[in-house]
Rosetta silent file (secondary structure, phi, psi, omega in degrees, C-alpha in Angstrom):
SEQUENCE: XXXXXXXXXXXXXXXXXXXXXXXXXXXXXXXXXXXXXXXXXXXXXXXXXXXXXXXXXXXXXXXXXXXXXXXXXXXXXXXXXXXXXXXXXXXXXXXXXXXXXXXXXXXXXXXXXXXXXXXXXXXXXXXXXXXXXXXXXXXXXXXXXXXXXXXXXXXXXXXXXXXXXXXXXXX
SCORE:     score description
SCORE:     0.000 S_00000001
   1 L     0.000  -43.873  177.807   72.480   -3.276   20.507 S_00000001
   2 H   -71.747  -19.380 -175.692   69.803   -4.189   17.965 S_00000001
   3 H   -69.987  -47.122  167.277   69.978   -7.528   18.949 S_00000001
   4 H   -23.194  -53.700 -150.256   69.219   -6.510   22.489 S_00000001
   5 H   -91.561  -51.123 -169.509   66.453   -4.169   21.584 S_00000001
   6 H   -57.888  -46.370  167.557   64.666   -7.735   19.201 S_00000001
   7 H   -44.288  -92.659 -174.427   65.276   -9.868   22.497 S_00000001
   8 H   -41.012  -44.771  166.853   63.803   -7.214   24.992 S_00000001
   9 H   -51.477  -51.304 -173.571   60.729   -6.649   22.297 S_00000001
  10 H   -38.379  -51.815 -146.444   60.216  -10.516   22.238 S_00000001
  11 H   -88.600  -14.830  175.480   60.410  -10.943   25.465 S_00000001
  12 H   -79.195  -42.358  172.075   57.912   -8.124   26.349 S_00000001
  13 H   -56.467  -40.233 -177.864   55.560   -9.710   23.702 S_00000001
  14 H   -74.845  -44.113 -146.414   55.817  -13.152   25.310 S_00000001
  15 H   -90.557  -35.327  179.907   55.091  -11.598   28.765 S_00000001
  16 H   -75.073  -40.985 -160.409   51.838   -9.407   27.531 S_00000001
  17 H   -87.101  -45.023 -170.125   50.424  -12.603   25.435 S_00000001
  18 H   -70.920  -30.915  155.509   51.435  -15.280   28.782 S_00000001
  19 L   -26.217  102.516  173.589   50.014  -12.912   31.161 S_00000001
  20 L   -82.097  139.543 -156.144   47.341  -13.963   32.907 S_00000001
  21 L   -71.309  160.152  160.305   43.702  -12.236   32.185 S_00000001
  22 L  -105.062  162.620  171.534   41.535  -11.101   34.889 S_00000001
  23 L   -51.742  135.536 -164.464   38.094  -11.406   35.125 S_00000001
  24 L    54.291   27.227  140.381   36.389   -8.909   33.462 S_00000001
  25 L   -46.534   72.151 -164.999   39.364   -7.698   31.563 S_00000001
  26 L  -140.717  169.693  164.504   38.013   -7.468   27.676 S_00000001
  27 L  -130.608  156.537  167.256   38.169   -4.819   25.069 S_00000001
  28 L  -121.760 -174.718  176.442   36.109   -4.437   21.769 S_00000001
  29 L  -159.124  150.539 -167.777   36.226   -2.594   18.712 S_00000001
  30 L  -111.278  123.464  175.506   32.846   -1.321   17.182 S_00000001
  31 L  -118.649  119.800  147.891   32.390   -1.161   13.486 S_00000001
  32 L   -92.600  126.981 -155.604   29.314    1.032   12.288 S_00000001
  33 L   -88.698  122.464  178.339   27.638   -0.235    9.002 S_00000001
  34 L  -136.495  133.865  158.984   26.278    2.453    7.068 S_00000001
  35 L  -167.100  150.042 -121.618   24.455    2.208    3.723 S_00000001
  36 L  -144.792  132.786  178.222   21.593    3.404    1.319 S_00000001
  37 L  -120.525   79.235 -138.595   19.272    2.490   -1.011 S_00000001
  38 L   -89.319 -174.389 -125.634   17.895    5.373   -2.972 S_00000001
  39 L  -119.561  145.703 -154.093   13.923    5.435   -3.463 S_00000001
  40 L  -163.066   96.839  163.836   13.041    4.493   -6.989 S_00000001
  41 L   -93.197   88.406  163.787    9.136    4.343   -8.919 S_00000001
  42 L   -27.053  153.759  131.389    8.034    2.945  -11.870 S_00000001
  43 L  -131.901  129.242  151.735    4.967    3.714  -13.800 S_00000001
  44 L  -146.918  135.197   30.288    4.566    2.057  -16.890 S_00000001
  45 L   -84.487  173.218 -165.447    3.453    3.004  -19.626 S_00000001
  46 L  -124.746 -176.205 -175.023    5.083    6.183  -19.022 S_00000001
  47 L    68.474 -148.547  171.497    4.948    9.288  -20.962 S_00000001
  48 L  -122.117 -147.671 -170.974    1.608   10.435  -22.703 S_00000001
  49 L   153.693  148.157 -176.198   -0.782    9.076  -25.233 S_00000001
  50 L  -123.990  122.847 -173.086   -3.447   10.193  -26.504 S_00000001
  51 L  -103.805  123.813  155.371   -7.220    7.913  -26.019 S_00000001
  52 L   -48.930  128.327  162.230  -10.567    8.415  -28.198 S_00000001
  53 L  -118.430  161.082 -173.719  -13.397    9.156  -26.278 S_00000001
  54 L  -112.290  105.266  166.883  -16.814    8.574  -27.228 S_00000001
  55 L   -64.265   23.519  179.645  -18.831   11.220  -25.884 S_00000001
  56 L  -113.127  -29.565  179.484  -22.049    9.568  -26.326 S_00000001
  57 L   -78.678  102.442 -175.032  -21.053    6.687  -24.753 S_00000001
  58 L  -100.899   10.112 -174.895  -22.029    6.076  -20.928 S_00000001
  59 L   -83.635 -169.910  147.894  -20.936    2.814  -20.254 S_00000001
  60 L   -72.505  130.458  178.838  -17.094    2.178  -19.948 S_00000001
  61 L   -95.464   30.357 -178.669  -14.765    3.030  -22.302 S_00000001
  62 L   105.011 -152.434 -165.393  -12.662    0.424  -21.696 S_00000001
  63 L  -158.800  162.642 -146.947   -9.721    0.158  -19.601 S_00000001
  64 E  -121.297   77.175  179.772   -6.356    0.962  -19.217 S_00000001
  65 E   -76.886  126.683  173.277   -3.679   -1.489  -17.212 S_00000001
  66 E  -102.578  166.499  122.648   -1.082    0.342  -15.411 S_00000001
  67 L  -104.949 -179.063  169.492    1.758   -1.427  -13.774 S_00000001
  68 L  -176.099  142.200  138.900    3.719    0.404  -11.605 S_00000001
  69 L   -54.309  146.854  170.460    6.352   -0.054   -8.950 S_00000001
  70 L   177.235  120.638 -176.451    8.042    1.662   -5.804 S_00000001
  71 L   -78.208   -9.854  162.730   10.621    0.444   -3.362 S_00000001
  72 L  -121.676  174.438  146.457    9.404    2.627   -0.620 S_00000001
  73 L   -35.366  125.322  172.599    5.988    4.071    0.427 S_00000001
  74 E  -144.504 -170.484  174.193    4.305    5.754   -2.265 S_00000001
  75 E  -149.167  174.673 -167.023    0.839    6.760   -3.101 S_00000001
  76 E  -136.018  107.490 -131.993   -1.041    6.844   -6.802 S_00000001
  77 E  -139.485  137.844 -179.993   -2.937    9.896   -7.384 S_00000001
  78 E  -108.220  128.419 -178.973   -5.547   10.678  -10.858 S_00000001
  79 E  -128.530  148.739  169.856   -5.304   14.580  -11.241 S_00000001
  80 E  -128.426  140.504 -158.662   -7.358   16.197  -13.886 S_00000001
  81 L   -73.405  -62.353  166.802   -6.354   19.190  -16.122 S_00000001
  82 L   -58.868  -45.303 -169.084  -10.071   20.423  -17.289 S_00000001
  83 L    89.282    9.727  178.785  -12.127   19.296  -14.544 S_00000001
  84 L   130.039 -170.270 -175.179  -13.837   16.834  -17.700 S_00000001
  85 E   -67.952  105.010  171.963  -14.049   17.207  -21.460 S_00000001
  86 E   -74.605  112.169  178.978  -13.764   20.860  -22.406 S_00000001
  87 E   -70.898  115.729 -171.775  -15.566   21.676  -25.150 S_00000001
  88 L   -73.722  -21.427  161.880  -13.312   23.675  -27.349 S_00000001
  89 L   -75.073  -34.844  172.673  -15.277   25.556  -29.359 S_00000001
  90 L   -82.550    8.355  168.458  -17.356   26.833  -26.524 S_00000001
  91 L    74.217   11.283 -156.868  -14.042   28.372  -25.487 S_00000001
  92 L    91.459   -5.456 -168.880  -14.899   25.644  -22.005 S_00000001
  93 L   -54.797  -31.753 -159.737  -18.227   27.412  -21.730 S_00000001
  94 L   -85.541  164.051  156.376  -19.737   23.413  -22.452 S_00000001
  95 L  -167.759  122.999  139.206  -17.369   21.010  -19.810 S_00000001
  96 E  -100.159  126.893 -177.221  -18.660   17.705  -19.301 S_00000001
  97 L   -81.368  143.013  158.703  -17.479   15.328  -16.208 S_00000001
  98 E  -148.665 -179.810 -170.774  -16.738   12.184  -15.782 S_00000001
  99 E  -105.330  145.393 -178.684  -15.635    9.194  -13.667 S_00000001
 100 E  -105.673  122.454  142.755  -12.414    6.974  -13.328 S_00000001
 101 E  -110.297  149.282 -155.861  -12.742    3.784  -11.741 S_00000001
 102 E  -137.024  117.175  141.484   -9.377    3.032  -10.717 S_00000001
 103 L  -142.799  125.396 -167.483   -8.491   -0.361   -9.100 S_00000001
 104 L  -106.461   64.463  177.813   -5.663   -0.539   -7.904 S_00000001
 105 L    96.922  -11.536  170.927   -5.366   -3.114   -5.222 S_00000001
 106 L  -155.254 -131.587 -148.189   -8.698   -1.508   -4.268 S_00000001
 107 L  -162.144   88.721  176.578  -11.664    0.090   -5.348 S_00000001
 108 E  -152.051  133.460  164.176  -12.411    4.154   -6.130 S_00000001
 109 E   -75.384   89.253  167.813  -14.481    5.937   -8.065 S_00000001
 110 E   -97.682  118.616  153.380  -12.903    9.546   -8.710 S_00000001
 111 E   -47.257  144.642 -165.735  -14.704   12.351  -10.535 S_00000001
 112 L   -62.321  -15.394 -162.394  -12.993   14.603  -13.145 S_00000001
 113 L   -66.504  -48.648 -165.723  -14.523   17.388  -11.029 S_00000001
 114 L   -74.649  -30.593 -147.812  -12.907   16.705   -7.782 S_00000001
 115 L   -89.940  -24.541 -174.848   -9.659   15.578   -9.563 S_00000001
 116 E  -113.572  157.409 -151.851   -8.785   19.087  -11.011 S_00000001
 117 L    65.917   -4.319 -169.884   -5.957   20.858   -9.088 S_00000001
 118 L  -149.413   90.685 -135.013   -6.340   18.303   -6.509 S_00000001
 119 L   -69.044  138.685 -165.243   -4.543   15.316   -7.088 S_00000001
 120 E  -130.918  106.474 -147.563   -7.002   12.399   -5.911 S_00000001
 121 E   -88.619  133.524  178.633   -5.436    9.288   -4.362 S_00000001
 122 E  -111.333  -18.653  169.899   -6.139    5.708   -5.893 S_00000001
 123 E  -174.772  127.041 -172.610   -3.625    3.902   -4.256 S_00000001
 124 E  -107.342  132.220  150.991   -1.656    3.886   -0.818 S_00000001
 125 E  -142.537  124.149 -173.282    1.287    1.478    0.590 S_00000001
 126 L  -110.522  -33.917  178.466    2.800    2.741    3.952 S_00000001
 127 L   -63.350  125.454 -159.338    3.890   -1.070    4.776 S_00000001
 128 H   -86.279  -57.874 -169.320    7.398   -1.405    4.019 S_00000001
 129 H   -52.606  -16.937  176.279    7.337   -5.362    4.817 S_00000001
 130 H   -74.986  -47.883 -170.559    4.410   -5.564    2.275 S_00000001
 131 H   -71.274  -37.837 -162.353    6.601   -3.664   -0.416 S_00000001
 132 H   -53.415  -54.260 -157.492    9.803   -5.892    0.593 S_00000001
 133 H   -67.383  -26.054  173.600    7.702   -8.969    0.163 S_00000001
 134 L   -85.273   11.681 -152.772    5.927   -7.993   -3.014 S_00000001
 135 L    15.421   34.560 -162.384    8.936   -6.577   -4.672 S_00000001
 136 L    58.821   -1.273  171.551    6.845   -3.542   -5.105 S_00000001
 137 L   -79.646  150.970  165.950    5.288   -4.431   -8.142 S_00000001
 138 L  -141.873 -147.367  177.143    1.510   -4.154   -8.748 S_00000001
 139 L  -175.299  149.706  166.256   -1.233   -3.394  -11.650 S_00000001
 140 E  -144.168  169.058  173.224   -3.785   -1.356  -11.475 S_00000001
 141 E  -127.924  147.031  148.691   -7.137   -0.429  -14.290 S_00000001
 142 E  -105.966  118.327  176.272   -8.386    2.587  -15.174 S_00000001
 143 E  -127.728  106.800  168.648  -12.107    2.955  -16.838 S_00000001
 144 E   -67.910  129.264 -174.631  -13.588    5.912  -17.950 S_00000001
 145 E  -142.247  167.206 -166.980  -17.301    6.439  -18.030 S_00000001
 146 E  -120.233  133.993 -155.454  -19.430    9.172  -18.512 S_00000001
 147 L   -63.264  -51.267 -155.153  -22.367    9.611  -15.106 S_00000001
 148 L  -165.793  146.650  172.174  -25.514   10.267  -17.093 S_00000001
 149 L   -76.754   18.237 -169.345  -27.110   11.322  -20.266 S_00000001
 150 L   -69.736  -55.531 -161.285  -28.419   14.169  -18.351 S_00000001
 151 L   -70.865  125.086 -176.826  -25.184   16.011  -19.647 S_00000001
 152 L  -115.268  141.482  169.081  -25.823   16.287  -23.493 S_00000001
 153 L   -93.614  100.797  174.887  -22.864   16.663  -25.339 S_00000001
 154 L   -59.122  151.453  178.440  -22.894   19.342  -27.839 S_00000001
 155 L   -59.112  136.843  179.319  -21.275   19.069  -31.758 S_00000001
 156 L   147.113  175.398  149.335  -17.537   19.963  -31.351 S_00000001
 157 L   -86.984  153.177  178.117  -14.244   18.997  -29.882 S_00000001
 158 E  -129.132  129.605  176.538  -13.489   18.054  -26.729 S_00000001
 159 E  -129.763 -164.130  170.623  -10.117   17.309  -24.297 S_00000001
 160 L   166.023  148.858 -178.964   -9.134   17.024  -20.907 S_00000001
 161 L  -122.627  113.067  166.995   -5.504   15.717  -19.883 S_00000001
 162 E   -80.854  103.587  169.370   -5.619   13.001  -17.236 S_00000001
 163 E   -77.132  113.529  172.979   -2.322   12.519  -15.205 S_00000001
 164 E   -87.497  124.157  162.182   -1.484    9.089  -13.371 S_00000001
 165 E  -135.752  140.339  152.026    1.657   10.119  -10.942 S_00000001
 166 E   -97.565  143.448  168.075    3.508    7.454   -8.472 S_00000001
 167 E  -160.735  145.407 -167.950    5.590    9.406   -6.174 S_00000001
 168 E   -88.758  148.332  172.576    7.252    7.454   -2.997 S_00000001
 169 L  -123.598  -30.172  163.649    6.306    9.160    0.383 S_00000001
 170 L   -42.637  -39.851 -169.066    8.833    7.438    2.736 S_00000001
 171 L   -91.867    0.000    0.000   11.640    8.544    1.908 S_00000001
């Protein structure tokens, strides 16, 4: 009987493979590819630091190389804490502003003024084939200068905390 049943398989097998197709007889089988990459920004240096300023000084006070990365869209934003150097003694009564030039693949001037609470963009990439091809790396400078000697800077201390953030927008 089993032999019977191996014979009768065979022979069914033979007759399904010898069988001739008809036209437009086909079948497929679909395989969907799925996978991820997840979104991933550099900045470096990273962290804080803390930079002398010379409040006296109106030129530039030199300059600052960022690099900074991002495998998606991102954008690169100067935010300022003070709104310029807060005179510390004057409790903030004294606050002098000043300007970043930032270039970062381009060219802006932001004020310290404009900058606090409201994160001030310095550098945009929406082009994905631009980041692919670039592997997302760049550099950018920052140089701090103070507008005019109009603003006299009183005896005292002074801060303000400047914040560089990358943060990807594509994803």
């Amino acid at each position: 009987m089993k032999m019977f049943t191996k014979i009768a398989t065979a022979s069914a097998m033979a007759a399904l493979f010898a069988a001739p197709a008809f036209a437009g007889d086909s079948e497929s089988y679909v395989i969907n590819l799925e996978g991820s990459v997840t979104s991933n920004c550099e900045l470096v240096p990273e962290g804080s630091t803390t930079a002398n300023v010379n409040m006296l000084e109106t030129g530039n006070q030199g300059f600052l190389v960022v690099a900074y990365s991002c495998n998606s869209p991102y954008e690169v934003t100067l935010s300022s804490l003070n709104g310029g150097m807060e005179h510390q003694e004057s409790g903030g009564a004294v606050n002098i502003d000043y300007d970043i030039e930032a270039t970062f693949g381009g060219f802006a001037t932001v004020n310290s003024v404009a900058a606090q609470g409201t994160p001030q963009p310095i550098a945009t990439n929406t082009d994905w084939t631009n980041i692919l091809l670039n592997g997302g790396a760049r550099t950018g400078n920052l140089d701090l200068s103070f507008d005019s000697l109009a603003e006299y800077a009183v005896a005292g201390t002074y801060n303000d905390t400047l914040t560089i953030t990358l943060a990807a927008t594509g994803i």
